[in-house]
BALOBA-1460 file (C-alpha; in Angstrom, 3 decimals):
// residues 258
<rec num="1" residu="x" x="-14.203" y="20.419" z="14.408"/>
<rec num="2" residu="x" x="-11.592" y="18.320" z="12.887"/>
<rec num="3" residu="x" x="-10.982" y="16.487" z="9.589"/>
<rec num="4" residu="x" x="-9.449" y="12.709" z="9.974"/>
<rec num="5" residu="x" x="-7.705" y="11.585" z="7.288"/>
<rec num="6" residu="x" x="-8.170" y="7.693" z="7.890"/>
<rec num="7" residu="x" x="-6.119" y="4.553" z="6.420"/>
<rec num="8" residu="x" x="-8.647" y="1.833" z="5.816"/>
<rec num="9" residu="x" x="-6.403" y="-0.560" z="5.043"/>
<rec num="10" residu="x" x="-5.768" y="-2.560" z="2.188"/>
<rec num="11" residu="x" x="-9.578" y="-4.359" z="2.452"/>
<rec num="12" residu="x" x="-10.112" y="-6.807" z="4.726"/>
<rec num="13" residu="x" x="-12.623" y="-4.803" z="7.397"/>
<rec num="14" residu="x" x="-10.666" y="-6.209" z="10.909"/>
<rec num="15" residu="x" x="-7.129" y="-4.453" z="9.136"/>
<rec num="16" residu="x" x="-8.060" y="-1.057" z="9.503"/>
<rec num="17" residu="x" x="-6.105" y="0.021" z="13.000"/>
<rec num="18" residu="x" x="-7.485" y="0.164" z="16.171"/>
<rec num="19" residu="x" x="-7.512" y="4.334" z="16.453"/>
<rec num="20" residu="x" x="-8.879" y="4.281" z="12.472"/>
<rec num="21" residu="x" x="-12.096" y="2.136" z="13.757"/>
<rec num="22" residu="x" x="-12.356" y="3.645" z="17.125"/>
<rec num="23" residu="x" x="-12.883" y="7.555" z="14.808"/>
<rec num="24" residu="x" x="-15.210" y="5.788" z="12.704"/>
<rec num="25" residu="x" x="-17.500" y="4.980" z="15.282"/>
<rec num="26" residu="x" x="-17.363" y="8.360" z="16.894"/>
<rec num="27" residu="x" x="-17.773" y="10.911" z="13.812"/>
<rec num="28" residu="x" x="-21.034" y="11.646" z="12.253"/>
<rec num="29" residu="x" x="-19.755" y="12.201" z="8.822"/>
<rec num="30" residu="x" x="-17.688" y="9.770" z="6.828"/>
<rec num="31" residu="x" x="-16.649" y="10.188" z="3.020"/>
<rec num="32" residu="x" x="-15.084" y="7.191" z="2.014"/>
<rec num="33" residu="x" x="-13.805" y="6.137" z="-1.712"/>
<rec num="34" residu="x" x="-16.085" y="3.842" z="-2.663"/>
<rec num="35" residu="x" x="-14.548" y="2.663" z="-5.577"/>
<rec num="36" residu="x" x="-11.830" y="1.349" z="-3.234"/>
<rec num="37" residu="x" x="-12.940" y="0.631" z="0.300"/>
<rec num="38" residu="x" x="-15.118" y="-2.231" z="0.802"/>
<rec num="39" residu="x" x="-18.744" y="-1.446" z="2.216"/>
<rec num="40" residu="x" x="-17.735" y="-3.908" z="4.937"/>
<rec num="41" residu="x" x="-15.362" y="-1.058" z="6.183"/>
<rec num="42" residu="x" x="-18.827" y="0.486" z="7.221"/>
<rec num="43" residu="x" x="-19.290" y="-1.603" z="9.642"/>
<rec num="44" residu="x" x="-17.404" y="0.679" z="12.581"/>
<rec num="45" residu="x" x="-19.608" y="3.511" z="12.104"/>
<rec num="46" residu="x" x="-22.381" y="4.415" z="14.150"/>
<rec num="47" residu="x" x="-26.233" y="3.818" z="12.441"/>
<rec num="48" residu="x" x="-26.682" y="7.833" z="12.323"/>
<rec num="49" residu="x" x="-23.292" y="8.341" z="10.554"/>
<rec num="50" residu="x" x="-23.689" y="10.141" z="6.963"/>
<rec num="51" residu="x" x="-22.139" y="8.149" z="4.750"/>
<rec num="52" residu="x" x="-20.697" y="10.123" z="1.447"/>
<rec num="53" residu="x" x="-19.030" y="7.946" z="-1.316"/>
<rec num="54" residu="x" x="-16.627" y="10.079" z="-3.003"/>
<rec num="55" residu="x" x="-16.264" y="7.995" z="-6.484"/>
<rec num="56" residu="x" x="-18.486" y="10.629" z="-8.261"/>
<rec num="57" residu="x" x="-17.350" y="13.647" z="-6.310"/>
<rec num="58" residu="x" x="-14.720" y="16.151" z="-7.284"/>
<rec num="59" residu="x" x="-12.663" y="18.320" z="-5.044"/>
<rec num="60" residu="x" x="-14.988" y="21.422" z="-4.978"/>
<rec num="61" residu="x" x="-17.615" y="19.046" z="-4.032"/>
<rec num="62" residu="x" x="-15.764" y="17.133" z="-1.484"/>
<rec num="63" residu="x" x="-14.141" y="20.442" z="0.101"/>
<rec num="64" residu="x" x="-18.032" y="21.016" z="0.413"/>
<rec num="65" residu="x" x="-18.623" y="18.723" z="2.895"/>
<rec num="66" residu="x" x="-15.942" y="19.946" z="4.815"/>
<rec num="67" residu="x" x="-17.288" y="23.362" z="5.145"/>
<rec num="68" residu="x" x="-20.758" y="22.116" z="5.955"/>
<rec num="69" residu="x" x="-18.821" y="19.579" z="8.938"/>
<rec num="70" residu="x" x="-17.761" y="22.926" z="9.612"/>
<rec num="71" residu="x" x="-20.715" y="25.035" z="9.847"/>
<rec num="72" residu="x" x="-22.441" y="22.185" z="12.039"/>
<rec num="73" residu="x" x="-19.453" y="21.996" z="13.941"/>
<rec num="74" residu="x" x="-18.784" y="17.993" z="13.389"/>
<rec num="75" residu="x" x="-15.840" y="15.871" z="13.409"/>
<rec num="76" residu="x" x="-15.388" y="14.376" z="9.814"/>
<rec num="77" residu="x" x="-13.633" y="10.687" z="8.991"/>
<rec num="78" residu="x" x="-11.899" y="11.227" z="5.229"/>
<rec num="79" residu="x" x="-11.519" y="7.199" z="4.202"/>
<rec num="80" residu="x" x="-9.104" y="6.417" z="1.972"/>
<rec num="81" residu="x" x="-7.328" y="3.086" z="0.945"/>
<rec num="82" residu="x" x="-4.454" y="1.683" z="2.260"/>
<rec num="83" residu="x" x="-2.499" y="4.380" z="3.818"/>
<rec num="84" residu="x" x="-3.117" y="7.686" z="3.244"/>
<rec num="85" residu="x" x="0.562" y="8.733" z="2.734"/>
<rec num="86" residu="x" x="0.768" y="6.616" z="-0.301"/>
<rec num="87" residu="x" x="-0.703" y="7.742" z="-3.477"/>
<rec num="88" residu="x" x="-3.819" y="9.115" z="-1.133"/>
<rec num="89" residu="x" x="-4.427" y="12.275" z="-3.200"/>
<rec num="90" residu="x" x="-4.585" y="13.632" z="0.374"/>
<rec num="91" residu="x" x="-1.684" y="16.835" z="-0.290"/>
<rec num="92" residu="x" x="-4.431" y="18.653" z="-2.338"/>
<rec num="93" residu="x" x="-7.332" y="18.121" z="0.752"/>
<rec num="94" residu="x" x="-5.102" y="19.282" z="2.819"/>
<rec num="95" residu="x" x="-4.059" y="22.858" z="1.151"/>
<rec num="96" residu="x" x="-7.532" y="23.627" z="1.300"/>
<rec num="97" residu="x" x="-8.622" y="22.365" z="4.926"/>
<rec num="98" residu="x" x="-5.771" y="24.843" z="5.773"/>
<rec num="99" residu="x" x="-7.247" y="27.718" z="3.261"/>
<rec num="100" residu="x" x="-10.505" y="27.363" z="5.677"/>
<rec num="101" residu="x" x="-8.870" y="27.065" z="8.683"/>
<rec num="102" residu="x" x="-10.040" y="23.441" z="9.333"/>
<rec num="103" residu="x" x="-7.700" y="21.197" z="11.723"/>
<rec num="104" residu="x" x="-7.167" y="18.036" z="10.073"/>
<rec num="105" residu="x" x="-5.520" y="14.916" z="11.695"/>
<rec num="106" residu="x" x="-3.427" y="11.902" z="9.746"/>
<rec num="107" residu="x" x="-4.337" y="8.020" z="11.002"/>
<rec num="108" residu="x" x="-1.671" y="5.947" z="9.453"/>
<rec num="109" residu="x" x="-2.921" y="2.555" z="8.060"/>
<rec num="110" residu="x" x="-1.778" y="-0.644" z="6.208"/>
<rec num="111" residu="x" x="-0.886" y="-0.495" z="3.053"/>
<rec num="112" residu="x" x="-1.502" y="-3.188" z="0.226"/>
<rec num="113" residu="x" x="2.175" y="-4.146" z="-0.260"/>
<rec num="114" residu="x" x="2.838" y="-5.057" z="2.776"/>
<rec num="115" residu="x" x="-0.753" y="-7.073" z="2.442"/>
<rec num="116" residu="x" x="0.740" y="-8.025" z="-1.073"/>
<rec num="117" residu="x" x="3.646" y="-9.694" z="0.934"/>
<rec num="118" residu="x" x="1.784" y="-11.622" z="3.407"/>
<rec num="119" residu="x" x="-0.716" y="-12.777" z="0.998"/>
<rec num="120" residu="x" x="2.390" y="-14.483" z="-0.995"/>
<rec num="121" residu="x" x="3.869" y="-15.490" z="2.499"/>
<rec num="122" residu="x" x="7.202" y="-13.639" z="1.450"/>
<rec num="123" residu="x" x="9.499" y="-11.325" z="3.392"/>
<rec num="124" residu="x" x="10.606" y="-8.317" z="0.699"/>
<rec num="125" residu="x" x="14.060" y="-7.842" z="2.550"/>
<rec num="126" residu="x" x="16.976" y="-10.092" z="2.788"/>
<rec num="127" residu="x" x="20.194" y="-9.659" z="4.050"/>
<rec num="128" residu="x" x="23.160" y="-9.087" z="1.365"/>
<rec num="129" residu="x" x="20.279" y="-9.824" z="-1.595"/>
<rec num="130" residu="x" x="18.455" y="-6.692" z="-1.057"/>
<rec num="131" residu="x" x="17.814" y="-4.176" z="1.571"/>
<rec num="132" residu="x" x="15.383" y="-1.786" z="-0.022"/>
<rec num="133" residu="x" x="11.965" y="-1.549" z="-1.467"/>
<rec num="134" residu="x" x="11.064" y="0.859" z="-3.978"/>
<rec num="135" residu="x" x="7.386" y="1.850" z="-4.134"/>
<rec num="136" residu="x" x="6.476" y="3.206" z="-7.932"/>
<rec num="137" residu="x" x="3.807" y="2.958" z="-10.283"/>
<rec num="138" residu="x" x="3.512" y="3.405" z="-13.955"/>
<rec num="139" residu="x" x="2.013" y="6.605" z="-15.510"/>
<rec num="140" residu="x" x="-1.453" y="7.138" z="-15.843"/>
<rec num="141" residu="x" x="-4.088" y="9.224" z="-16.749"/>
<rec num="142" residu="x" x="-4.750" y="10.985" z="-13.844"/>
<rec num="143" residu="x" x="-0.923" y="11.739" z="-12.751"/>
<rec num="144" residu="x" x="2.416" y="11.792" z="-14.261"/>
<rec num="145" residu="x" x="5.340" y="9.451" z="-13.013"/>
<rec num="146" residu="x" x="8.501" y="11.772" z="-13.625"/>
<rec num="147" residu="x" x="11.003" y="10.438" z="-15.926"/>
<rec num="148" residu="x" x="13.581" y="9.849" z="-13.626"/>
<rec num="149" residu="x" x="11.518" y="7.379" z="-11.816"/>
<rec num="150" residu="x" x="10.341" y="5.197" z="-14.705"/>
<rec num="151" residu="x" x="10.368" y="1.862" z="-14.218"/>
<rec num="152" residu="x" x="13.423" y="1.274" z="-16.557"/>
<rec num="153" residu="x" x="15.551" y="3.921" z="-14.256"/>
<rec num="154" residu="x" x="14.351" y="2.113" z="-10.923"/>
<rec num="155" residu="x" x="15.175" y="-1.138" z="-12.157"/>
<rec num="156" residu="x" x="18.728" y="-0.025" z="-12.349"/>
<rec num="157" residu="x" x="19.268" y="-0.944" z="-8.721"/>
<rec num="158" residu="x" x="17.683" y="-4.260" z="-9.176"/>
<rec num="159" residu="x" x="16.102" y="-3.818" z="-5.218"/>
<rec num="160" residu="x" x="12.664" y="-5.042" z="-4.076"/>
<rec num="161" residu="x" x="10.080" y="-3.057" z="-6.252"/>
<rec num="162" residu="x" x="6.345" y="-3.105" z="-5.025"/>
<rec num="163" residu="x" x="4.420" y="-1.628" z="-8.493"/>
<rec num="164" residu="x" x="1.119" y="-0.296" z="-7.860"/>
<rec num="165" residu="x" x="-1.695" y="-0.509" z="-10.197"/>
<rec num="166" residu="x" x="0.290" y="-2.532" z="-12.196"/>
<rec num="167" residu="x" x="-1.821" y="-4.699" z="-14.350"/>
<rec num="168" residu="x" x="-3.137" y="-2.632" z="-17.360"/>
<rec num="169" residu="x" x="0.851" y="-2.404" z="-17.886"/>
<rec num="170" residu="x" x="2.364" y="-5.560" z="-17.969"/>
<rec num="171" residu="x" x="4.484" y="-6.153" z="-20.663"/>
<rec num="172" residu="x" x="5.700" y="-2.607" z="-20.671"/>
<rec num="173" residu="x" x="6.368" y="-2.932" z="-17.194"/>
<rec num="174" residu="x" x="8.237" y="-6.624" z="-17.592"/>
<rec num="175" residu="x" x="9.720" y="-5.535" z="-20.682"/>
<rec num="176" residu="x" x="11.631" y="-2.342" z="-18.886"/>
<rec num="177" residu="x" x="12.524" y="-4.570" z="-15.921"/>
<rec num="178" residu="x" x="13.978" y="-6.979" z="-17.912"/>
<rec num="179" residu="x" x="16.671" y="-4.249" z="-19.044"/>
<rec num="180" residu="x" x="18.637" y="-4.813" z="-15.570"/>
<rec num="181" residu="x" x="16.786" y="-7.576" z="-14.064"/>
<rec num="182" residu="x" x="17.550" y="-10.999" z="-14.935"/>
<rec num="183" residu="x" x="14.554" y="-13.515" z="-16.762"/>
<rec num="184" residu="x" x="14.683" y="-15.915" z="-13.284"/>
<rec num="185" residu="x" x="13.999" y="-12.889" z="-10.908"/>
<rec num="186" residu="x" x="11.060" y="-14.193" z="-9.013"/>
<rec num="187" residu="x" x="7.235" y="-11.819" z="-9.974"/>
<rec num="188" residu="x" x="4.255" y="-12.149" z="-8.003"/>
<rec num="189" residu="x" x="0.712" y="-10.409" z="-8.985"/>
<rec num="190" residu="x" x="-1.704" y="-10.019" z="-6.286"/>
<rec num="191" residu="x" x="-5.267" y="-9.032" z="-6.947"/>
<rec num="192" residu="x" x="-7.010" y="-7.386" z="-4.187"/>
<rec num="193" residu="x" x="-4.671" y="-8.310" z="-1.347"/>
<rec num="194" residu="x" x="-7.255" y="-9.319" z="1.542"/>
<rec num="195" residu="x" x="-10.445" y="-9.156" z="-0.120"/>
<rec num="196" residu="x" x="-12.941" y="-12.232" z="-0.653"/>
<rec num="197" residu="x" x="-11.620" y="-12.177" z="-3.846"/>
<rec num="198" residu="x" x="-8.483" y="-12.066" z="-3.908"/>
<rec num="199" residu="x" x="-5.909" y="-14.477" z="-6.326"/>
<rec num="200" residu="x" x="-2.576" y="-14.428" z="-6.685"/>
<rec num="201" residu="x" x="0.631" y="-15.478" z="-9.389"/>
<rec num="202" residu="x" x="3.878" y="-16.478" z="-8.898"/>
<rec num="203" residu="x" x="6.730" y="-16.565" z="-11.391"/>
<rec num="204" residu="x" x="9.558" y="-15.286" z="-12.901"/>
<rec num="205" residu="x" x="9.619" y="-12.775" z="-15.331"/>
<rec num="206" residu="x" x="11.052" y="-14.742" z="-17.870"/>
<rec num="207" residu="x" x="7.570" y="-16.476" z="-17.437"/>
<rec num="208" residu="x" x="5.088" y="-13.743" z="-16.243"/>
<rec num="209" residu="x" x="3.717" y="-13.033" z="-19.566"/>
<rec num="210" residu="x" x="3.160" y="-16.178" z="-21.113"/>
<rec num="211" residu="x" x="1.638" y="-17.915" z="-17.909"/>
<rec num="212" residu="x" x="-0.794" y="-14.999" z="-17.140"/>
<rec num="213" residu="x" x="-3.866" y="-13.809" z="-19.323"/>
<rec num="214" residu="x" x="-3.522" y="-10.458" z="-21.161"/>
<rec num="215" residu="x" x="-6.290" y="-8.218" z="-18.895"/>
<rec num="216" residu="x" x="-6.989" y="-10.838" z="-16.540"/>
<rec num="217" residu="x" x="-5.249" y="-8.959" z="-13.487"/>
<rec num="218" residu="x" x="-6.246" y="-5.019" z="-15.248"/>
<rec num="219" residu="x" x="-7.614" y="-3.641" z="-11.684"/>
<rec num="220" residu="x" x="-5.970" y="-3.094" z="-8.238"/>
<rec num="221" residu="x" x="-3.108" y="-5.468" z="-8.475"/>
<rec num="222" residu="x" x="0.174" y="-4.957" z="-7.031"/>
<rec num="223" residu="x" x="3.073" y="-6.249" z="-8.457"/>
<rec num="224" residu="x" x="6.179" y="-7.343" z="-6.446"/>
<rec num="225" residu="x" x="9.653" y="-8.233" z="-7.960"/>
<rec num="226" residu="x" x="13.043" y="-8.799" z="-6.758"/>
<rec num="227" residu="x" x="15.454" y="-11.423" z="-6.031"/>
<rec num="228" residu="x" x="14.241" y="-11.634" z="-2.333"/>
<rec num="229" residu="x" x="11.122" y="-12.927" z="-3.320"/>
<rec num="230" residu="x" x="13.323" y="-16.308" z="-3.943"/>
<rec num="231" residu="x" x="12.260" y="-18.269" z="-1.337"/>
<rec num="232" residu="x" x="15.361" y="-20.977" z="-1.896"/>
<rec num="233" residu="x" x="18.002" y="-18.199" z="-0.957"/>
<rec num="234" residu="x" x="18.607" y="-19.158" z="2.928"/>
<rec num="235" residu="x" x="20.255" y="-15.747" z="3.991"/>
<rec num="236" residu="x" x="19.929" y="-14.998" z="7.736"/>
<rec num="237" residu="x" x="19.922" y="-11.699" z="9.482"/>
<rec num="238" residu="x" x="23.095" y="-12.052" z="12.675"/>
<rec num="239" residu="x" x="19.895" y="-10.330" z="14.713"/>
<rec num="240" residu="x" x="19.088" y="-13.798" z="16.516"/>
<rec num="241" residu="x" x="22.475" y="-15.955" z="15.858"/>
<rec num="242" residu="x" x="23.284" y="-17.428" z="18.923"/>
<rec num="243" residu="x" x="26.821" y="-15.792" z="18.375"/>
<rec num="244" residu="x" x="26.039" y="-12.390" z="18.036"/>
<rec num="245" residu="x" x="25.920" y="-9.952" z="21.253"/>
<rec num="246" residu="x" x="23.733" y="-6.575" z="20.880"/>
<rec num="247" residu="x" x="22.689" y="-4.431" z="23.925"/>
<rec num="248" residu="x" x="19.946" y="-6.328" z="24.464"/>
<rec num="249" residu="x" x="21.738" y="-9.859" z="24.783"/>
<rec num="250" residu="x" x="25.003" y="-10.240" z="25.211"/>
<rec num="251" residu="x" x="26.749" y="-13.724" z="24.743"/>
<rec num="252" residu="x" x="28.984" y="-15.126" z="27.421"/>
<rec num="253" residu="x" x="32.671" y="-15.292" z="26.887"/>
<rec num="254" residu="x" x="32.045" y="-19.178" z="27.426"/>
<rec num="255" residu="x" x="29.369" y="-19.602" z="24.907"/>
<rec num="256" residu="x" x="31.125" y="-18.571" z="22.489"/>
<rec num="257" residu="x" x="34.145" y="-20.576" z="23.350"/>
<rec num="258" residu="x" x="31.592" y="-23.514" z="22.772"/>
């Protein structure tokens, strides 16, 4: 018996990986958050599969369905949003599959800001503008961000930042990045990256709050800021210039004589 913990993806049902869809179809228990996965997701599992929603279950009663997977001797699909190694709650699941001497497996899966990014059509690197992304999120009720990595103290670095669940928070959030980042630094909301419904905004935030609607993007929106999100700065990776040789493709004395 074996636990899978099991990336859905940011929404979209044909996102989820090949290996993710292939255990869905194959276990006979699936607990899935509800709140976050679409029911489409559903789709891969066989008719018989027991389907457990865990948007009104707690750990104790989740962990319960693990030991009677156990007792029946059943592989079990854990769903979770997105990729489980980001902000999955998974750690906690874990410690206690290993208290009961369950096996457990991780199936990576896509995560929304990289959806985020392809929804906008933007690349979130550029050479000599910015070569990292910083994933973050703002405090909330249910966990603590640690000081050191507020918003204000990211923004320091003025890379790529991908902000999760960033809507209820706007102006705080725009008002901290504004400390280090300057007002024409290109913003983009995205509202359920991949979904039917999703929407999008692009701006700067110099703009952001005056051209969006106070609570109009509160629920699963990612935000995305940086100066590579400026889709007028031309900088080009040497990767593919005709003049540069790599062990894969080297460039003729000649050629580059030309």
């Amino acid at each position: 018996m074996k636990v899978y913990f099991v990336g859905a993806g940011p929404g979209a049902a044909d996102l989820i990986t090949l290996r993710g869809a292939r255990l869905l179809g194959s276990v006979r228990m699936v607990l899935y958050a509800g709140s976050l996965v679409p029911v489409e997701m559903l789709s891969h599992c066989a008719p018989d599969t027991e389907l457990l929603d865990t948007a009104q279950m707690d750990l104790e009663q989740q962990q319960a369905c693990y030991v009677r997977a156990k007792e029946q001797d059943i592989d079990v699909v854990r769903l979770h949003s997105g990729d489980p190694a980001i902000y999955g709650a998974t750690a906690e699941q874990m410690r206690r599959l290993e208290a009961l001497g369950i096996a457990y497996e991780i199936v990576p899966g896509v995560s929304s800001f990289t959806a985020a990014a392809a929804a906008i059509g933007t690349e979130l690197t550029k050479p000599e503008v910015s070569q990292s992304v910083i994933l973050t999120r703002v405090s909330g009720r249910a966990s603590a961000v640690p000081e050191l990595e507020s918003i204000a103290r990211l923004a320091e670095h003025r890379a790529t930042m991908c902000i999760f669940l960033s809507g209820p928070h706007l102006k705080k959030i725009v008002t901290d990045l504004l400390l280090h980042y300057p007002p024409e630094t290109p913003v983009s909301l995205v509202h359920r990256a991949t979904w039917p419904e999703q929407r999008s905004y692009t701006g700067t935030l110099g703009t952001i709050l005056e051209e969006t609607k106070r609570g109009a993007w509160n629920l699963t929106t990612m935000m995305l800021v940086g100066a590579a999100l400026d889709k007028g700065i031309a900088a080009e990776s040497s990767l593919y210039s005709k003049d540069f040789t790599h062990l894969f493709r080297v460039v003729k004395k000649s050629e580059e004589a030309a």
